[in-house]
C-alpha positions in Angstrom: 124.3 108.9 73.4 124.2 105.6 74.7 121.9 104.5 77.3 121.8 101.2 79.8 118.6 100.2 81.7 119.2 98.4 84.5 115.7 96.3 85.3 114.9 95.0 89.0 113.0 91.8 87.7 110.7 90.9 90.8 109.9 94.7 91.3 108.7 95.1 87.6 106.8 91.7 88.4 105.0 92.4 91.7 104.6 96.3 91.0 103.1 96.2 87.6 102.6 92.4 86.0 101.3 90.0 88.8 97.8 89.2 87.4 97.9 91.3 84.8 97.6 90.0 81.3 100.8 92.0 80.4 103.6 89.2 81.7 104.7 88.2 78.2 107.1 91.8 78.0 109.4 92.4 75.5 111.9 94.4 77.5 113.6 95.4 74.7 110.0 96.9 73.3 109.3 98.4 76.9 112.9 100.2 76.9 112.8 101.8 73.5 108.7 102.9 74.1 109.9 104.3 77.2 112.9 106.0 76.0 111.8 106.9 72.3 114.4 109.3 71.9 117.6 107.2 73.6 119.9 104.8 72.4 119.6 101.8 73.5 122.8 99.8 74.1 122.2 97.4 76.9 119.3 96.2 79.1 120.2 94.2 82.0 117.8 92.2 83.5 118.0 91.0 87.3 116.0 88.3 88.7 116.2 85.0 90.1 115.1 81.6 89.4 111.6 80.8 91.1 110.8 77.5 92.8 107.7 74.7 93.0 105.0 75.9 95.6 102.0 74.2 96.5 99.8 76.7 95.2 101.5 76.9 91.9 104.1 74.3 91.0 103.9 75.6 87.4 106.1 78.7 88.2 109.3 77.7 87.5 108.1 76.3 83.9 106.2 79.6 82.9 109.2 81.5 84.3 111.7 79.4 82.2 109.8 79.9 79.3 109.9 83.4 79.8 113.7 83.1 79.7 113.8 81.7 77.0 112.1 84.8 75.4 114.3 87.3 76.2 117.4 85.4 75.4 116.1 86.0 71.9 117.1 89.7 72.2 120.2 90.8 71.4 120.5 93.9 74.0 118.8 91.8 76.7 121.6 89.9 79.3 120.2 88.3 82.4 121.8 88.1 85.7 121.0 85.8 88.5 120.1 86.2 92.4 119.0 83.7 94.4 115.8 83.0 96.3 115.6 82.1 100.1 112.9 80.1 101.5 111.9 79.2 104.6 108.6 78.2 107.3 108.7 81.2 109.9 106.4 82.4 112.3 104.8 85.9 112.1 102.4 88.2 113.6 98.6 88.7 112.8 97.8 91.8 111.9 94.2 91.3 113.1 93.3 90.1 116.7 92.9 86.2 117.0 89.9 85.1 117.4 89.2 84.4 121.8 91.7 81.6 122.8 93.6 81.6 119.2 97.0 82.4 118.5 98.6 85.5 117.9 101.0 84.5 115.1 100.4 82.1 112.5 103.3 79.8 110.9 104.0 81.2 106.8 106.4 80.2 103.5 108.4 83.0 103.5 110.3 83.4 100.4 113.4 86.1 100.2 114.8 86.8 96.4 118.7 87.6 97.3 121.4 89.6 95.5 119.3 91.7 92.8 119.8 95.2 94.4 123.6 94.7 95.1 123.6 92.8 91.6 122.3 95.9 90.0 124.5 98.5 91.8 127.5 96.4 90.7 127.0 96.2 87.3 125.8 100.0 87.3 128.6 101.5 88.8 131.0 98.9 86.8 129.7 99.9 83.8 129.9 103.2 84.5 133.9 103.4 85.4 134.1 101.3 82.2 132.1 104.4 80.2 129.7 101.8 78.5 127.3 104.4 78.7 126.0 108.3 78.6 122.4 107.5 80.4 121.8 105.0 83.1 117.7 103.9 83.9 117.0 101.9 86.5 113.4 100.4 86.9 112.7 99.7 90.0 111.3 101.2 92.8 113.8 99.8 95.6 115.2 102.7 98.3 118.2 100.2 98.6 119.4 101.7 95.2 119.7 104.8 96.1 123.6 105.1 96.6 124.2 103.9 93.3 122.0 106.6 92.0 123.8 109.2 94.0 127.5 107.9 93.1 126.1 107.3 89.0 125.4 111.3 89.2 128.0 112.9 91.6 130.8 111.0 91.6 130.6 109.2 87.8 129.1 112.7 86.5 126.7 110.7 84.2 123.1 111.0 83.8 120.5 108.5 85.7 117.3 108.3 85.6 114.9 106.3 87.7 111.6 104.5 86.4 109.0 103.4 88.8 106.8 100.1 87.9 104.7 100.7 91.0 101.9 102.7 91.8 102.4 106.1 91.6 100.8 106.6 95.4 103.4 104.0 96.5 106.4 105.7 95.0 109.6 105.7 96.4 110.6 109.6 96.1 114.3 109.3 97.9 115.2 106.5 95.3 114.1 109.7 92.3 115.6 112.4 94.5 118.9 112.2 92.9 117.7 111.2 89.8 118.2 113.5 86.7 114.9 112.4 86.0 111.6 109.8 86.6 109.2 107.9 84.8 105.9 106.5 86.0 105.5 103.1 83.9 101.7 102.5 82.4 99.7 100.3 81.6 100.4 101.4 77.9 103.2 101.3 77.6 103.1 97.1 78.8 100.1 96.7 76.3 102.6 97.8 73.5 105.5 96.1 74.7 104.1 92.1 73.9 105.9 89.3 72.8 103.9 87.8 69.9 102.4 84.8 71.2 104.6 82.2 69.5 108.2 82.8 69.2 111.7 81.1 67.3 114.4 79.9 68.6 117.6 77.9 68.1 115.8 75.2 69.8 112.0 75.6 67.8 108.9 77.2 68.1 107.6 78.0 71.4 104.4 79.5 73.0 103.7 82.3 75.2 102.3 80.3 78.5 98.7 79.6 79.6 96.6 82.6 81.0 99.1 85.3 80.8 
């Protein structure tokens, strides 16, 4: 029985690796610990390519040398999104201080495409029978439809893991789910990337401080 996950890149990274010393994750590792007893055939990881910021213009290296990483597994494929950034003004959530202003002027960055990126490639894989079991990890509502159409209208079998905290669950992405998964801690901790890796290119090294 052949199984496909389907991983939401930035929702594994800000729901269970952001300052965590568990951001150098062999996906094809995580997969086959969380899912001892599946096939794996093909994990398809979603995610989009990060930019300089003030407060860390070493992003886009660490994240390239993470791609570099998983391009040494052979199950792993890697899809792209986009990312949107702009200066925008929002609200405080707190009262300004007397005389101050209510809103205050923010970088806000928008990754685009990952949730319609995964649907498509779940629901195309699906017509094309590439696989018995779909996973997705993620915890986004906006998957939801493809999780409905994967079970009722493909009549295959989807599960849904959650990288977030279990308190901030999304239950109407699992409803339909055949079944769900918390991700934990242990299962990143066995999942590692050895520190230095091979590739076509050389030798390279897991980065600085994760």
């Amino acid at each position: 029985m052949a199984t496909n996950v389907y991983i939401d890149g930035f929702n594994l990274y800000y729901g269970a690796l952001k300052r965590t010393h568990f951001r150098w994750l062999d996906l094809e590792a995580l997969c086959q610990n969380l899912l001892p007893n599946d096939s794996i055939h093909r994990i398809r990881y979603f995610t989009a390519k990060v930019t300089a910021r003030p407060d860390d213009v070493q992003a886009p290296q660490r994240q390239q040398t993470y791609l570099r990483a998983l391009e040494t597994l052979p199950l792993v494929s890697i899809h792209f999104g986009h990312f949107l950034t702009s200066n925008t003004w929002m609200w405080l959530t707190n009262p300004p201080p007397p005389g101050g202003s209510r809103k205050a002027q923010v970088i806000k960055t928008e990754e685009k495409g990952s949730d319609v990126n995964i649907a498509s490639y779940m629901l195309l894989d699906g017509f094309n029978k590439d696989y018995d079991t779909a996973v997705v990890i993620s915890n986004d509502s906006d998957l939801c439809e493809p999780v409905r159409m994967v079970r009722f209208e493909l009549g295959l079998t989807v599960g849904v893991v959650n990288p977030h905290p279990a308190a901030k669950r999304s239950r109407v992405l699992s409803q339909d789910a055949h079944f769900f998964k918390q991700l934990r801690r242990g299962a990143l901790a066995k999942s590692q990337f050895p520190d230095v890796l091979y590739d076509a290119r050389g030798r390279f090294y897991k980065p600085g401080g994760w």
